[in-house]
C-alpha positions as CSV (number, residue, x, y, z in Angstrom):
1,X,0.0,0.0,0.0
2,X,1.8,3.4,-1.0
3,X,3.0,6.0,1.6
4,X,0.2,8.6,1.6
5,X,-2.6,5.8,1.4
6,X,-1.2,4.3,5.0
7,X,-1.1,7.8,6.3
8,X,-4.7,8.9,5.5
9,X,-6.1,5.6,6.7
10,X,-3.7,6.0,10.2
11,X,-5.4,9.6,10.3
12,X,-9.2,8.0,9.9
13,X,-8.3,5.4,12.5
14,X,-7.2,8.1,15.1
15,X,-10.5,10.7,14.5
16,X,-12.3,7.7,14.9
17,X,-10.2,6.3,18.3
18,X,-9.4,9.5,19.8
19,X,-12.2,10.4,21.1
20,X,-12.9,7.5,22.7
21,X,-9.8,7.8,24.4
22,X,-10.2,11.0,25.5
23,X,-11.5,11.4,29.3
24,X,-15.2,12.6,29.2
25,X,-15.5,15.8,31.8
26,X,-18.1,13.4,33.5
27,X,-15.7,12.3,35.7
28,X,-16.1,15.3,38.0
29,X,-18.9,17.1,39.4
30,X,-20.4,19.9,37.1
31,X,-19.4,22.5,39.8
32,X,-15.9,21.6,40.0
33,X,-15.6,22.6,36.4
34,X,-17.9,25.7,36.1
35,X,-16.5,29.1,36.0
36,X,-17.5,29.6,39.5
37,X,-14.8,27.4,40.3
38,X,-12.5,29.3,38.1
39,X,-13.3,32.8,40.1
40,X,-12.3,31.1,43.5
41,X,-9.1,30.6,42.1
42,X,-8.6,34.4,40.4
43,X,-9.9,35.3,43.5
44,X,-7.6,33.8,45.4
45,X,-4.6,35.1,43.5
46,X,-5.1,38.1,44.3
47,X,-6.5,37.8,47.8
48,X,-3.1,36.3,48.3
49,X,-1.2,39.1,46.5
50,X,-3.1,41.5,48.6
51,X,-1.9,39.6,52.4
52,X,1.6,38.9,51.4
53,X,0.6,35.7,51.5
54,X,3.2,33.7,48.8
55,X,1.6,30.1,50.2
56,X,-1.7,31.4,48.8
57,X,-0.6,32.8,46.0
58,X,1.3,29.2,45.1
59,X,-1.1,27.0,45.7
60,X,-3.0,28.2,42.9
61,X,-0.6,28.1,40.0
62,X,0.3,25.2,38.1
63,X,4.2,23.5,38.9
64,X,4.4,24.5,35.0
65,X,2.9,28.5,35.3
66,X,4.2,31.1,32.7
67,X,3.8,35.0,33.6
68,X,4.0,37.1,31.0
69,X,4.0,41.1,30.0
70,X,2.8,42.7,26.9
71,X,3.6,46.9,26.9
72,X,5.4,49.1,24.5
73,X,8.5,50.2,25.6
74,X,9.1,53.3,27.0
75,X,12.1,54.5,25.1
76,X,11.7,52.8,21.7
77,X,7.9,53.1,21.3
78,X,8.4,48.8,20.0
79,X,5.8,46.1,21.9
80,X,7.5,44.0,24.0
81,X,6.7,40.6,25.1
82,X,8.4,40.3,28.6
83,X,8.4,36.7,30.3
84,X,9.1,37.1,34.1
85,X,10.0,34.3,36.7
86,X,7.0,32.7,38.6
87,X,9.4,31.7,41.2
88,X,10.7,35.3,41.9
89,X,6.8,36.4,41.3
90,X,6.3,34.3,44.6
91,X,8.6,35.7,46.3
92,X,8.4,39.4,46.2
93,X,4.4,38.4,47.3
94,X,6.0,36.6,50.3
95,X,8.6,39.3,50.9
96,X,7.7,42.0,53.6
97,X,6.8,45.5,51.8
98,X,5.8,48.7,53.1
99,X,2.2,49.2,50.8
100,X,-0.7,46.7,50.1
101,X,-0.2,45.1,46.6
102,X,-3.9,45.8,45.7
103,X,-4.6,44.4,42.4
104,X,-8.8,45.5,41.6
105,X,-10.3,43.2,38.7
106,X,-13.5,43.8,36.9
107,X,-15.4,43.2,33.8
108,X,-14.1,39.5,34.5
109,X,-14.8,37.2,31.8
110,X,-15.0,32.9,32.3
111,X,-15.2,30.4,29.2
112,X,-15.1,26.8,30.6
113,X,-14.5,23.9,28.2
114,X,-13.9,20.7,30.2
115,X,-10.7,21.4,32.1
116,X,-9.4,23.6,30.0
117,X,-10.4,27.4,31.5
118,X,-9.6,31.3,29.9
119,X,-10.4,34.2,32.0
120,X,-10.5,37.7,30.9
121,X,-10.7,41.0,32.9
122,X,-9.2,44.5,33.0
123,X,-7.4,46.2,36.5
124,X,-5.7,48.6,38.2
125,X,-2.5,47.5,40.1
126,X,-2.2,50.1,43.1
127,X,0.8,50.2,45.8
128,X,-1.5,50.9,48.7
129,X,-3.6,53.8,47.7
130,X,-1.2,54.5,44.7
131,X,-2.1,53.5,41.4
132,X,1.1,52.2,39.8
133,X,-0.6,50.9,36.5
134,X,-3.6,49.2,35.0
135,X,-4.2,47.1,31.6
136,X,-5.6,43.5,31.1
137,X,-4.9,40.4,32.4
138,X,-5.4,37.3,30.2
139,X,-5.6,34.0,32.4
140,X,-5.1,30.3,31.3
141,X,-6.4,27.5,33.9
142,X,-6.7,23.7,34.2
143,X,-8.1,21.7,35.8
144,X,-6.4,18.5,36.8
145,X,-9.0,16.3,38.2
146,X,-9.1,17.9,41.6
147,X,-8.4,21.8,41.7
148,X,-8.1,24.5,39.2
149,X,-4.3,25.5,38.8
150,X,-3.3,28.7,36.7
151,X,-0.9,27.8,33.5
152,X,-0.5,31.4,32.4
153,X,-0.6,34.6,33.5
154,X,-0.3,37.5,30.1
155,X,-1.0,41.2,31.3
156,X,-0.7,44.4,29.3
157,X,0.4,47.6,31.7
158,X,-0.2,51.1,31.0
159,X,0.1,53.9,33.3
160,X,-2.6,56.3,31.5
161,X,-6.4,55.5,30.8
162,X,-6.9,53.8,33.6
163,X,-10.5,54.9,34.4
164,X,-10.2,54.5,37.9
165,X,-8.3,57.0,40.6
């Protein structure tokens, strides 16, 4: 049999298999996959963020988390797409600072399919009652069979147009 022949049957045979194999979100309880469930966690992100708490803020990111910055650069006017260290994210929560890190979210936006999880929302990042900046974060979650862990963390900043004092 030629070449392409065995490939496009191999193909069939796996769009037919595959979703077989693949685990139904059945398994869990429809309230352990519903956006709700994907809230607790944002909100406990930032709850955490908020008490210097870097436990809190831990448990709910994944061992494999990205964060991630999108801004134009100050000096060049050229977008940047800055990846930053989850590990030293962690720490400077846990580290002992003089003002609140208040992060304020709104406008927040859940799409659930299975354990796969997006979130959407804009905020305002203040140091205590100081607004430092503001922008969008862009949230990636999954679920893996017991609790909702964050995969990705992408935020724009700007320090104008903020719409909040």
């Amino acid at each position: 049999m030629p070449s392409i022949f065995r490939a496009i049957l191999t193909l069939g045979m796996l769009a037919l298999v595959a979703p077989a194999a693949a685990q139904p979100s059945a398994d869990l309880p429809p309230s352990d996959l519903s956006p709700e469930g994907v809230r607790v966690v944002i909100d406990q992100l930032f709850d955490g963020m908020r008490a210097g708490d870097s436990t809190m803020v831990r448990q709910t990111l994944h061992p494999a988390a990205r964060l991630q910055s999108a801004f134009v650069h100050a000096e060049t006017g050229e977008p940047v797409l800055s990846t930053g260290s989850v590990d030293r994210f962690v720490e400077a929560v846990g580290t002992p600072h003089d003002e609140v890190w208040d992060e304020k979210i709104w406008d927040v936006e859940i799409a659930v399919d299975g354990h796969l999880a997006q979130a959407w929302m804009n905020y305002a990042f203040f140091l205590g009652e100081t607004l430092s900046h503001c922008g969008v974060n862009a949230l990636h979650l999954f679920h893996d069979g017991a609790v909702w862990k964050i995969t990705q963390i992408t935020d724009t900043r700007r320090r104008t147009g903020c719409g909040v004092e």
